[in-house]
C-alpha positions as CSV (number, residue, x, y, z in Angstrom):
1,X,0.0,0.0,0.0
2,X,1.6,3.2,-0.8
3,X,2.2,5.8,1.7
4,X,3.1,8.8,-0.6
5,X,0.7,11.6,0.2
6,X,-0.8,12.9,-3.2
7,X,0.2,16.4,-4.6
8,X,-3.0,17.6,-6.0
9,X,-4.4,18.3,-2.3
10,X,-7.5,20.3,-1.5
11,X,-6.3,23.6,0.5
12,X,-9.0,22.5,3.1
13,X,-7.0,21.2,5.8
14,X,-3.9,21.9,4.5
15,X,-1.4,23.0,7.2
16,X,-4.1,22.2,9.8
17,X,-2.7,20.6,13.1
18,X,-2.2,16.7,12.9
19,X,-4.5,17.2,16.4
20,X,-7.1,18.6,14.9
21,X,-7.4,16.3,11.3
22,X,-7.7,13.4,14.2
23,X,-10.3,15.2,15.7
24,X,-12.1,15.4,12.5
25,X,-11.9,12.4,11.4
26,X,-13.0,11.0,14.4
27,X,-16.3,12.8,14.5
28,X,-16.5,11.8,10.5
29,X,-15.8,8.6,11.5
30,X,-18.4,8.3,14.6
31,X,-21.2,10.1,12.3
32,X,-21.0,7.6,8.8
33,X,-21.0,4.7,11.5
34,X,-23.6,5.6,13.1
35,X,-25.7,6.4,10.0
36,X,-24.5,3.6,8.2
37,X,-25.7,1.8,11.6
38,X,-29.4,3.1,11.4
39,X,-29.7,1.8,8.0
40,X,-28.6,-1.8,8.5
41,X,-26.1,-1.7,6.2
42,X,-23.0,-4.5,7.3
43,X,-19.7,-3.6,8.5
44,X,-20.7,-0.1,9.8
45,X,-18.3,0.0,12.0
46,X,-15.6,0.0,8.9
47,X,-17.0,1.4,6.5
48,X,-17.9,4.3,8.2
49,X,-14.3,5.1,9.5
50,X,-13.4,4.3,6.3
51,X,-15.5,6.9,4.2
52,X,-14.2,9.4,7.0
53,X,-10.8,8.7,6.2
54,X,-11.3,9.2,2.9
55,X,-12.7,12.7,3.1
56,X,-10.2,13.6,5.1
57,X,-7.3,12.4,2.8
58,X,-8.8,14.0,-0.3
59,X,-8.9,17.4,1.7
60,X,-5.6,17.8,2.2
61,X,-4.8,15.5,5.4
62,X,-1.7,14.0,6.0
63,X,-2.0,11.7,8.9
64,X,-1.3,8.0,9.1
65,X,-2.1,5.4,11.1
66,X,1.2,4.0,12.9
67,X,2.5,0.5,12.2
68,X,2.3,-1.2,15.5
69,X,-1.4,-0.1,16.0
70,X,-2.2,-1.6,12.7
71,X,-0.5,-5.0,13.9
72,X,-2.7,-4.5,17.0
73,X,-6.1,-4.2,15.1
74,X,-4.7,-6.9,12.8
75,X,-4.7,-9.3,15.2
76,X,-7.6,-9.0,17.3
77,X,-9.2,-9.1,13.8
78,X,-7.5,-12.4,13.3
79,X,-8.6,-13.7,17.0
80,X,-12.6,-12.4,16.3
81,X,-12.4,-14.5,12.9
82,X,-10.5,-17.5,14.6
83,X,-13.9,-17.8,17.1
84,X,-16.6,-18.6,13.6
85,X,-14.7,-21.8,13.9
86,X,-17.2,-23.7,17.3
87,X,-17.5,-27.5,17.8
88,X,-20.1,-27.6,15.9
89,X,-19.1,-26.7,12.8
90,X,-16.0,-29.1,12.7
91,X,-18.4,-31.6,13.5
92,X,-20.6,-31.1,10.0
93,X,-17.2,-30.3,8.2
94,X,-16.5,-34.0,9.3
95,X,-19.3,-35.0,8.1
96,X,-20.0,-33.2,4.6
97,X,-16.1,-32.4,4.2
98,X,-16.6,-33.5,0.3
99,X,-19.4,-32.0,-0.2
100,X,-18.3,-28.8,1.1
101,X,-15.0,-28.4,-0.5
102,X,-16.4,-29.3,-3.6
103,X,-18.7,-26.4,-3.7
104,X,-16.0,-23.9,-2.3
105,X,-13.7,-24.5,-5.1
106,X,-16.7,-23.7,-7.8
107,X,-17.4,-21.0,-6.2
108,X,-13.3,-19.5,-6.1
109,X,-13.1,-21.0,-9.5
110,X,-16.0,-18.4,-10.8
111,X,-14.7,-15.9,-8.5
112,X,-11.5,-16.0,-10.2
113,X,-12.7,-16.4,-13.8
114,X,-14.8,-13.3,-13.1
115,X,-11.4,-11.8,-11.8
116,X,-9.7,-12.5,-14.9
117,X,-11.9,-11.2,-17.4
118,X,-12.2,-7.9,-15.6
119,X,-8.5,-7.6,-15.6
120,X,-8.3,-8.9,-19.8
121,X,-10.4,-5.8,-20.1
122,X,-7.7,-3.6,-18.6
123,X,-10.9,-2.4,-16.2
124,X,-8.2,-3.1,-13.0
125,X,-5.3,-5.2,-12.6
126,X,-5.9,-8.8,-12.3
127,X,-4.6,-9.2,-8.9
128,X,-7.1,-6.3,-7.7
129,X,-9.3,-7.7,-9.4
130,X,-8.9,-11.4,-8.4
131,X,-8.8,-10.3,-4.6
132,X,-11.8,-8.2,-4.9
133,X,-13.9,-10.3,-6.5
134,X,-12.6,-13.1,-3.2
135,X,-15.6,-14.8,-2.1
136,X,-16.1,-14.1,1.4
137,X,-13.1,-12.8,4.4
138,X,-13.7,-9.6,3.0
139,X,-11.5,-8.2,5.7
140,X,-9.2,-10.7,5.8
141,X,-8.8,-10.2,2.1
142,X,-8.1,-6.4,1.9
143,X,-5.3,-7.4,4.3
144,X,-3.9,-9.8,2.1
145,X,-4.2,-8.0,-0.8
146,X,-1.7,-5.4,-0.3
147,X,1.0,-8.3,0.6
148,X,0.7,-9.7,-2.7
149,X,0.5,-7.0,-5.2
150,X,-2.9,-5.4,-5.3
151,X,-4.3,-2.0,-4.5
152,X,-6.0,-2.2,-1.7
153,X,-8.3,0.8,-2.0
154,X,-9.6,-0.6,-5.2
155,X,-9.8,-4.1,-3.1
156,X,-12.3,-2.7,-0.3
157,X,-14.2,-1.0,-2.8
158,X,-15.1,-4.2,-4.6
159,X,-15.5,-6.3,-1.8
160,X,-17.4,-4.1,0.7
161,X,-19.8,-3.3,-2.4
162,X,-19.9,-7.1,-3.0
163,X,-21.2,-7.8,1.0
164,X,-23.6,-4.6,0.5
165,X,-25.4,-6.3,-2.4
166,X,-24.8,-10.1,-1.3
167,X,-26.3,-8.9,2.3
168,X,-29.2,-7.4,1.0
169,X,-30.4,-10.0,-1.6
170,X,-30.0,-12.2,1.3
171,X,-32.2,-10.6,3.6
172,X,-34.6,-10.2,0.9
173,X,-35.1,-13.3,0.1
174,X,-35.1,-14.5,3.5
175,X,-37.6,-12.4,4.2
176,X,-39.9,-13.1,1.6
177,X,-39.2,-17.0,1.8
178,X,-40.4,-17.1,5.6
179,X,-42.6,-14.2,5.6
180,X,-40.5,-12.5,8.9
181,X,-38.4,-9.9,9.1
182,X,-34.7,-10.8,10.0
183,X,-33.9,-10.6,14.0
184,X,-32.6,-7.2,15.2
185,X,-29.8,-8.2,18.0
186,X,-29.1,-5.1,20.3
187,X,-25.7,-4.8,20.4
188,X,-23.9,-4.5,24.5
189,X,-20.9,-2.4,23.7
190,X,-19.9,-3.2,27.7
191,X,-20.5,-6.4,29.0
192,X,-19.4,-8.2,32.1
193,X,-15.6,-9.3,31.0
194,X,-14.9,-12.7,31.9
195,X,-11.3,-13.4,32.6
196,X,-10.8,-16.6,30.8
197,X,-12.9,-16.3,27.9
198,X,-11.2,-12.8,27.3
199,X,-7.8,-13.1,28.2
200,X,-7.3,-16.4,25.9
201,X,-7.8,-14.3,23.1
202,X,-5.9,-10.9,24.2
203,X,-2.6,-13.2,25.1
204,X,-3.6,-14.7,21.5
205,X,-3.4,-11.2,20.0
206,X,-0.2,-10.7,21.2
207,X,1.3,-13.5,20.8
208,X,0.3,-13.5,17.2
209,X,1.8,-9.7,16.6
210,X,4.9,-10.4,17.9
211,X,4.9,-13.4,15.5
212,X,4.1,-11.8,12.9
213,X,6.5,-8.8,13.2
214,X,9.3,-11.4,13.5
215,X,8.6,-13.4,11.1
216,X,7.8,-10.1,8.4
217,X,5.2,-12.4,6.5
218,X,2.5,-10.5,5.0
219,X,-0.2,-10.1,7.3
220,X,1.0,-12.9,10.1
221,X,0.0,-10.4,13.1
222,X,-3.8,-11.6,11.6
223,X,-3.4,-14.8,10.3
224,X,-1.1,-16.7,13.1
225,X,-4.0,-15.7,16.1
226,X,-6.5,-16.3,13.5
227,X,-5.6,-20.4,12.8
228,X,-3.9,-21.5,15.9
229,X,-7.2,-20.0,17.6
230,X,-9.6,-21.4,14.9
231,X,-7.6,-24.9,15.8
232,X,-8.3,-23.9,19.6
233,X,-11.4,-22.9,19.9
234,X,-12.8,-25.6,17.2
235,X,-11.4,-28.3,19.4
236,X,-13.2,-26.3,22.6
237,X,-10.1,-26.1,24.2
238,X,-10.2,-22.4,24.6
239,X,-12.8,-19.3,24.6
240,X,-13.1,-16.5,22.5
241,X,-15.5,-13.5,23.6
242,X,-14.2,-10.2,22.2
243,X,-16.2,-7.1,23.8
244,X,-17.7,-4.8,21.1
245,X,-16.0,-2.2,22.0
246,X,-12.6,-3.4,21.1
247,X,-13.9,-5.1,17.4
248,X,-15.4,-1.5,17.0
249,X,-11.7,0.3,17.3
250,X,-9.7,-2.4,15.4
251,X,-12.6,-1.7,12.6
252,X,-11.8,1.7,13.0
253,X,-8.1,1.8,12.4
254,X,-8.5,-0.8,9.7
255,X,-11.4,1.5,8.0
256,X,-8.5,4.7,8.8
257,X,-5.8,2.5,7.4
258,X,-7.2,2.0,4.2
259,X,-9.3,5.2,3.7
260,X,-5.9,7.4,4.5
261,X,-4.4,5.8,1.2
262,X,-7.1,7.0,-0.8
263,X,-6.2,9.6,-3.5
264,X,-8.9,11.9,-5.3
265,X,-7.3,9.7,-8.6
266,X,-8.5,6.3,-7.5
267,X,-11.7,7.7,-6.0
268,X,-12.8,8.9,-9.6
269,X,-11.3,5.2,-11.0
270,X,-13.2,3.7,-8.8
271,X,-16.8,5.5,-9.7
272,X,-15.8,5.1,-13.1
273,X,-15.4,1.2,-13.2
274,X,-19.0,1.3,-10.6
275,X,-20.8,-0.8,-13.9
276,X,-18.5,-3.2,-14.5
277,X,-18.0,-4.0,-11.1
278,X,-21.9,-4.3,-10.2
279,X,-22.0,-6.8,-13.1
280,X,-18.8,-8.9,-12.0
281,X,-21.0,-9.0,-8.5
282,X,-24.7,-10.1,-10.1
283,X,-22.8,-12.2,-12.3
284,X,-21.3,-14.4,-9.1
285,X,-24.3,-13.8,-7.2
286,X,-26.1,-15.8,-10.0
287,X,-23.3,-18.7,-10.1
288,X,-23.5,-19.0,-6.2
289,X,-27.4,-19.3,-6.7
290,X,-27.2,-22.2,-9.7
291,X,-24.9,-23.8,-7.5
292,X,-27.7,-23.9,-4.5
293,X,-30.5,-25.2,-7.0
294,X,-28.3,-27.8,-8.0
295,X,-27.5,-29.2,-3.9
296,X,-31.7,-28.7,-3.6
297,X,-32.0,-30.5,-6.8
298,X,-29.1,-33.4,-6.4
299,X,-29.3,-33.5,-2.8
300,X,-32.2,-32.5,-1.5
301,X,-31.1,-29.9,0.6
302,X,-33.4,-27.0,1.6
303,X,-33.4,-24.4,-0.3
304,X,-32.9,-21.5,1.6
305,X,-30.0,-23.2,4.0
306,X,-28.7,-24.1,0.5
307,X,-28.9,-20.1,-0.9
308,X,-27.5,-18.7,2.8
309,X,-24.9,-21.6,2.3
310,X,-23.3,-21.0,-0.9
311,X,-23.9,-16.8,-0.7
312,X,-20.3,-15.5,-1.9
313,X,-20.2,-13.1,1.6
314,X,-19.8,-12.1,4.3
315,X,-20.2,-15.1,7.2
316,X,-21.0,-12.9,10.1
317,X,-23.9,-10.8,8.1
318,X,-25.0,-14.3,6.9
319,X,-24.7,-15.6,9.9
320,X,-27.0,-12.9,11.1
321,X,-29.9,-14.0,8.7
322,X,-29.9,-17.6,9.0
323,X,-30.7,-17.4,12.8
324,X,-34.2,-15.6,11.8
325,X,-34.6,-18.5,9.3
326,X,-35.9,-22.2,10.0
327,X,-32.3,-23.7,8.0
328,X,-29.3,-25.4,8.8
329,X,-27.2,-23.0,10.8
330,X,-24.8,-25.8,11.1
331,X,-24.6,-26.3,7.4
332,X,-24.6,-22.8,6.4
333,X,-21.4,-21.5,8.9
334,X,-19.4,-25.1,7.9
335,X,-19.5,-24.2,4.1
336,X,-19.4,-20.4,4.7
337,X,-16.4,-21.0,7.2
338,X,-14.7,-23.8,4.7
339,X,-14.8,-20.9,1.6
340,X,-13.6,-18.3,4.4
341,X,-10.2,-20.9,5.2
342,X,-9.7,-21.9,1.4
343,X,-10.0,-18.3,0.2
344,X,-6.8,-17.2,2.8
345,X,-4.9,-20.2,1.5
346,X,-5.4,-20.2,-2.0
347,X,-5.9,-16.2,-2.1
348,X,-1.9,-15.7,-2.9
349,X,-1.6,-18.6,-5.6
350,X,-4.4,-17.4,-7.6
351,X,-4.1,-13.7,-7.4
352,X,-0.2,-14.4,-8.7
353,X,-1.3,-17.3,-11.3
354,X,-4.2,-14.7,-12.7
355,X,-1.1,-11.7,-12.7
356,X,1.1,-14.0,-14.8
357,X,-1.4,-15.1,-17.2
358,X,-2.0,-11.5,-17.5
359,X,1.6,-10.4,-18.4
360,X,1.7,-13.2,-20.8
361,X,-1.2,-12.1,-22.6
362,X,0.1,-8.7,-22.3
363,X,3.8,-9.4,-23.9
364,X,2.2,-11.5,-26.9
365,X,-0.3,-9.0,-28.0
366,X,2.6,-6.4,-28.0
367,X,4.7,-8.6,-30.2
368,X,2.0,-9.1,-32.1
């Protein structure tokens, strides 16, 4: 992710006081959550730091948010993803593990042949385009994405759009299939903190960002706490309960971390590829739903565990919907958690496979 501050810069807080550019973007950032809140929309608490950030930036900001409080948010990320993985979805990965993996890889498959086509047309790079396109870990993706080549702006632009839309059609259908609206949960930003259940995860977090600063792989600080705890707490040997509070300010710096980067240049790219991108999205949102007719079809399956189940993103919002539905929340969270852990490993291979193929096609239609 480049840090170089744009030139072109809006003379509204230029030479302001770094103190006060925080100050404004934290009451930006409060304000967009908030609204983005009220309307239901998923991943509020990112998304509106995020847009925050990114009026900031494109005013004529200049501050950053530092490295070791990036690790920090990083891995208590990586410990709040690592606690999806319960008992009881290892036990129906157990017992559908074929099944499962099977429809995973058809759904990365179309994901990345999406991916690739987008970046044939020169409408982004491939690897952007690959990594936006990622079905499902939409965080854990824009993390990733930087590491291995791709412009992570353009990343959570794709893939936040890509929840917004899967989320919704979701909780349409859901809706109109059992006649309910979804449940509300009331969010306690405060609870009671346990000792065990929180301190497994907090000595998790830490251990996980000094890892990953020794070890300099990209993204470890999120992605050691995030398997050794999915391992953990999958087995039931340890608890995982994160208070909100704490998601809500590593959401934050992620959202500041990536809306700080944005230049007014990639904003107006961004806009201007809107079309192409909605139609990549629709056009996996269809395969994902072909792919649930057939497990109704061939299996008999239900067919709104089988929708939930194979909907390209994002686990926790689905997650969400399927308790306010008669389905198979075990079902659902094993495939949704399966495409979550095949995405982060196969993530790197693809997006560099895709950049290759890319080059290739590049060089010989130059020669040419």
């Amino acid at each position: 992710m480049a840090e170089d501050l744009p030139d072109n810069r809006s003379a509204l807080l230029t030479g302001a006081p770094r103190v006060a550019q925080w100050g404004i973007l934290f009451v930006l950032s409060l304000a967009f959550a908030l609204l983005l809140e009220l309307t239901g929309l998923p991943a509020a608490l990112l998304l509106g730091p995020m847009i925050g950030a990114i009026l900031v930036e494109t005013n004529g900001g200049v501050i950053r948010v530092p490295a070791l409080t990036r690790l920090a948010a990083q891995a208590v990320i990586g410990c709040m993803l690592a606690g999806a993985v319960t008992p009881e979805i290892v036990g129906t990965f157990l017992k559908e593990w074929p099944l499962l993996i099977g429809v995973v890889l058809l759904i990365v498959l179309a994901s990345s042949v999406i991916g690739w086509i987008i970046g044939k047309s020169q409408i982004m790079p491939g690897t952007t385009a690959v990594w936006g396109l990622s079905p499902g870990a939409a965080t854990a993706s824009m993390l990733m994405a930087g590491a291995y080549g791709a412009d992570v702006r353009l990343v959570a632009f794709m893939q936040y759009l890509r929840v917004v839309i899967v989320v919704a059609t979701a909780s349409v259908i859901t809706r109109l299939w059992v006649h309910v609206p979804t449940v509300a949960h009331q969010t306690i930003w405060f609870p009671p903190i346990d000792p065990a259940p929180f301190g497994e995860p907090i000595a998790l977090a830490i251990f996980g960002g000094v890892v990953g600063r020794m070890l300099r792989f990209p993204v470890a600080a999120m992605l050691v706490p995030m398997f050794v705890g999915a391992t953990l707490h999958g087995a039931g040997l340890i608890q995982i309960e994160l208070p909100h509070w704490l998601l809500a300010l590593s959401y934050a710096l992620l959202g500041w971390m990536i809306g700080l980067n944005f230049s007014r240049e990639i904003l107006v790219h961004a806009i201007r590829t809107l079309p192409q991108v909605l139609l990549s999205i629709v056009a996996l949102i269809a395969f994902c739903g072909s792919l649930a007719f057939i497990l109704v079809k061939a299996l008999g399956i239900d067919p709104l565990t089988a929708y939930l189940a194979t909907s390209p993103g994002g686990a926790d919002s689905v997650a969400i919907i399927a308790v306010s539905a008669k389905v198979d929340l075990s079902f659902v969270m094993a495939l949704q958690t399966v495409r979550f852990l095949i995405v982060l490993a196969i993530g790197p291979t693809i997006s560099r496979f895709v950049a290759r193929r890319l080059e290739q096609e590049l060089d010989i239609g130059t020669l040419k």
